[in-house]
C-alpha positions in Angstrom: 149.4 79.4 88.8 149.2 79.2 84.8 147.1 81.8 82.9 144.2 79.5 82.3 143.7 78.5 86.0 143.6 82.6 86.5 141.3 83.3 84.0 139.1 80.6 85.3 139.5 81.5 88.7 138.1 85.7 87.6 135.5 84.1 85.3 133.9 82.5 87.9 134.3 86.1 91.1 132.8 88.1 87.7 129.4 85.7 87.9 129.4 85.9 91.9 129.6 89.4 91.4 127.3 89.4 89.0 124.9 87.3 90.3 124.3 89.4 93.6 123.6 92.3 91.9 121.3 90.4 90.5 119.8 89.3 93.4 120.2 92.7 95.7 118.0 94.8 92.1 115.7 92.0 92.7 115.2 92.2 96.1 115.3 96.3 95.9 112.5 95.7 93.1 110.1 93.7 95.7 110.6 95.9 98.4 109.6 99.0 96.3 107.1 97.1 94.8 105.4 96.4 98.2 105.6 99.5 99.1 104.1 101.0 96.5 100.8 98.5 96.8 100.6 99.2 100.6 100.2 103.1 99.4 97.3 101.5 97.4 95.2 99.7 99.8 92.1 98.9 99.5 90.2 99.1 102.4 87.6 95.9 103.1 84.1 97.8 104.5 81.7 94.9 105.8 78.4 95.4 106.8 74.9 93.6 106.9 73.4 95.6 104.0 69.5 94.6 105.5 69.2 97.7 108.0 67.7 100.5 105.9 68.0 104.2 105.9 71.8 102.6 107.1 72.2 100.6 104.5 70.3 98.3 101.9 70.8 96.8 98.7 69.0 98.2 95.9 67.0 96.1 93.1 70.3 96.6 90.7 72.6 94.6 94.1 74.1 98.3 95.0 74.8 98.9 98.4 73.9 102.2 99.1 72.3 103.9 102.4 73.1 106.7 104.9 76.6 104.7 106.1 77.7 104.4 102.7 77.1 107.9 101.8 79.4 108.5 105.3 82.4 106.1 104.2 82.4 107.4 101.0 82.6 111.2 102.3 85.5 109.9 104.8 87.3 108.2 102.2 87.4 111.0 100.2 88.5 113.7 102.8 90.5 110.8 104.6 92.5 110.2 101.1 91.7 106.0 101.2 90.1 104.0 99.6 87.3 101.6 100.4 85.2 98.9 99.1 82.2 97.2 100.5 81.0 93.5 101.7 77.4 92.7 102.6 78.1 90.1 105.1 75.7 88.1 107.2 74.8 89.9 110.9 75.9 86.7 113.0 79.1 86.4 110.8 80.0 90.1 110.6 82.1 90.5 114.2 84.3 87.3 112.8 85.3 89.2 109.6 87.4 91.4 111.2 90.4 89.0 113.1 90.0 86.6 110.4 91.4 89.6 108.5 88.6 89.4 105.6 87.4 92.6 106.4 89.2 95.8 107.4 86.4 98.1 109.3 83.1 96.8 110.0 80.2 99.8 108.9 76.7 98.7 110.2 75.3 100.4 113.0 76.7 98.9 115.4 76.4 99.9 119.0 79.6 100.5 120.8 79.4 98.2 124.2 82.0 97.4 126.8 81.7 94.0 125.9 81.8 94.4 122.3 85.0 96.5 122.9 87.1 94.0 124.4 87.1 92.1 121.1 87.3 94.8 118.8 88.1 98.6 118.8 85.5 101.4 118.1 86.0 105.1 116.4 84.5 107.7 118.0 80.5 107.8 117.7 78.8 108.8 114.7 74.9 108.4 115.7 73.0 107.8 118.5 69.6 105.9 119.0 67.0 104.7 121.5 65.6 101.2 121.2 61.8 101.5 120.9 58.6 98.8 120.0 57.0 98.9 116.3 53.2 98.4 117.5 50.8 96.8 114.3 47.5 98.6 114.1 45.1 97.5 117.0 48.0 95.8 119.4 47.4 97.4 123.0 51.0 98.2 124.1 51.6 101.2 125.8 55.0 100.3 127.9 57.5 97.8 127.6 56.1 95.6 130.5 53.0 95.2 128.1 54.7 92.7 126.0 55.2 90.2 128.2 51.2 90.1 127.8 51.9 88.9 123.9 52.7 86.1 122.3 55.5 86.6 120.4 58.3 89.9 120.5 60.5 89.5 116.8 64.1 91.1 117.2 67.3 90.7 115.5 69.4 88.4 116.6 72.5 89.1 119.0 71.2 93.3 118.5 71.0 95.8 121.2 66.9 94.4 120.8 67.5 90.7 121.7 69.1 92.5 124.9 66.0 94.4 125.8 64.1 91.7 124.9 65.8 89.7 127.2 65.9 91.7 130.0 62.0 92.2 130.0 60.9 88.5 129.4 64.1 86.2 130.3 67.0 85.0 128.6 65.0 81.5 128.0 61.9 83.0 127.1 59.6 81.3 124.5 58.1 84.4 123.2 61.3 86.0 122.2 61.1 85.3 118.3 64.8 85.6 117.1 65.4 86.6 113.1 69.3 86.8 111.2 68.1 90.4 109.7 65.8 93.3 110.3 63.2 92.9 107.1 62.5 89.0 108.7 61.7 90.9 111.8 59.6 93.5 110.3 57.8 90.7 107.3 57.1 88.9 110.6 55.0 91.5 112.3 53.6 92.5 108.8 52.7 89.3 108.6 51.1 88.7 111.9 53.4 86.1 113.2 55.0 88.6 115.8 52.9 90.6 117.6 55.3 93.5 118.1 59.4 93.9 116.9 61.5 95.8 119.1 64.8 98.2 117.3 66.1 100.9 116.9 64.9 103.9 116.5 65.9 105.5 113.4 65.2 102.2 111.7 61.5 101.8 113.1 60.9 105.6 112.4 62.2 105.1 108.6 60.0 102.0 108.5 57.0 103.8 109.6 57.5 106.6 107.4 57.8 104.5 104.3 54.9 102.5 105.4 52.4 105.1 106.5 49.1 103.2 105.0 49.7 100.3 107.6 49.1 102.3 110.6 52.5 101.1 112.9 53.3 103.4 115.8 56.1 103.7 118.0 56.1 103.5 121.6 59.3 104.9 123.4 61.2 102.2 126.0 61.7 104.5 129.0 64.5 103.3 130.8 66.2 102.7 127.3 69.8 104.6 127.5 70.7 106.5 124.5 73.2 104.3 122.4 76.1 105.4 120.1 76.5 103.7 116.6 80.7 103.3 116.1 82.9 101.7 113.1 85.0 98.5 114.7 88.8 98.0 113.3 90.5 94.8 115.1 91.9 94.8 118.3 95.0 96.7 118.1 94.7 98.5 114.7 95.5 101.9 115.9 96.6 103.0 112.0 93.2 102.3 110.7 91.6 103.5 114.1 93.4 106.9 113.4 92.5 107.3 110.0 88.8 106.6 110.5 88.7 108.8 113.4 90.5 111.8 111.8 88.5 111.4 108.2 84.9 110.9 110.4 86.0 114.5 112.6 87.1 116.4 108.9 83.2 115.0 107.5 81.7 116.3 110.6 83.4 119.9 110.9 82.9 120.4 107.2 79.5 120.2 107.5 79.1 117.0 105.1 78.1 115.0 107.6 75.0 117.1 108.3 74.3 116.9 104.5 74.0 113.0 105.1 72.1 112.8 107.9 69.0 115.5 106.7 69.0 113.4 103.5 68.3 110.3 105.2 66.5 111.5 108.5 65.1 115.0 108.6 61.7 114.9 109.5 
């Protein structure tokens, strides 16, 4: 072989060489690069901002609200971050397979049929579902409403359920809304004659509205409910990090500071 054929021959294992080392920095630099935005994660926290002391929007488009004050808390002992989505109530549940949102934040009662599409962290409040009455409404018991016209609840809610159960599936009176202020404008405005929710809502409602003389009457048979955060099916990494940040809020005593801010009496 004469010297040029040689020269041309190393020329051109000197740019194979070369080029995979090239090509292996490259791919080392991607994999490091992933890496390092995976430590940085952003975690997507939907709700349906409409359910106050929980959460609202204020006049300035803030979220803010007892849950928010919770996440935040979490995120912070937890060592994640988090930002929030206000997301429509019969839109919310889809969010979460879709892969839009990361962990769903909006009282939502853990059920066994809810669980089979989604998984829940350990219970963070618990509530009764009970009737807002309007001033001069007889209604004593829950079999009184099917003596009304019309009962407003949120659609698809633990309330729809109770609803249900009381006057049918089918029934005409039940007067279905996609978020809690419709429901409550609706009584205000006369067009319901009760709303049925949950508790800790109704009571904030009534204590925020004390000149329109609303009472509460308690649902006897209601079982106490358990409010959870939801993760997709499967997602036992996020699952364990909400559940171990919720347990260092609550033995810290932070989560007690939430709660009396938003619900002592």
């Amino acid at each position: 072989m004469n010297m040029k054929k040689i020269l041309a021959l190393l020329g051109l294992s000197l740019a194979i060489g070369l080029g995979g080392c090239s090509e292996k920095k490259a791919t080392e630099q991607n994999t490091q690069n992933a890496e390092g935005a995976s430590s940085d994660k952003v975690y997507r926290v939907a709700m349906n901002a409409a359910f106050a002391p929980f959460q609202w929007v204020r006049t300035d488009g803030k979220i803010i609200g007892f849950e928010i004050d919770l996440v935040d808390a979490m995120a912070k002992e937890g060592n994640f971050k988090v930002e929030y989505v206000n997301t429509p109530w019969d839109t919310l549940f889809a969010t979460l397979p879709s892969g839009d949102n990361d962990i769903l934040s909006s009282a939502i009662t853990i059920t066994e049929d809810r669980k089979q599409a989604m998984d829940f962290s350990e219970p963070y409040f618990e509530i009764k579902q009970v009737i807002l009455v309007p001033k001069g409404k007889n209604v004593q018991s829950i079999e009184d409403i099917k003596n009304l016209n019309k009962v407003a609840v949120t659609t698809g809610t633990s309330a729809d359920a109770v609803a249900q159960k009381t006057l049918g599936k089918t029934s005409n009176k039940i007067a279905r809304f996609e978020s809690l202020p419709l429901v409550l404008k609706e009584v205000e405005n006369g067009g319901a004659d009760v709303a049925i929710s949950d508790s800790a809502v109704v009571s904030n409602y009534i204590k925020n509205n004390s000149d329109k003389g609303f009472t509460i009457v308690q649902i006897q048979d209601s079982a106490p409910e358990f409010y959870g955060m939801a993760v997709r099916k499967g997602d036992t990494e996020t699952l364990k990090m909400v559940n171990e940040a919720l347990a260092k809020v609550k033995a810290s005593g932070e989560y007690d500071k939430i709660y009396n801010q938003y619900f002592a009496q």
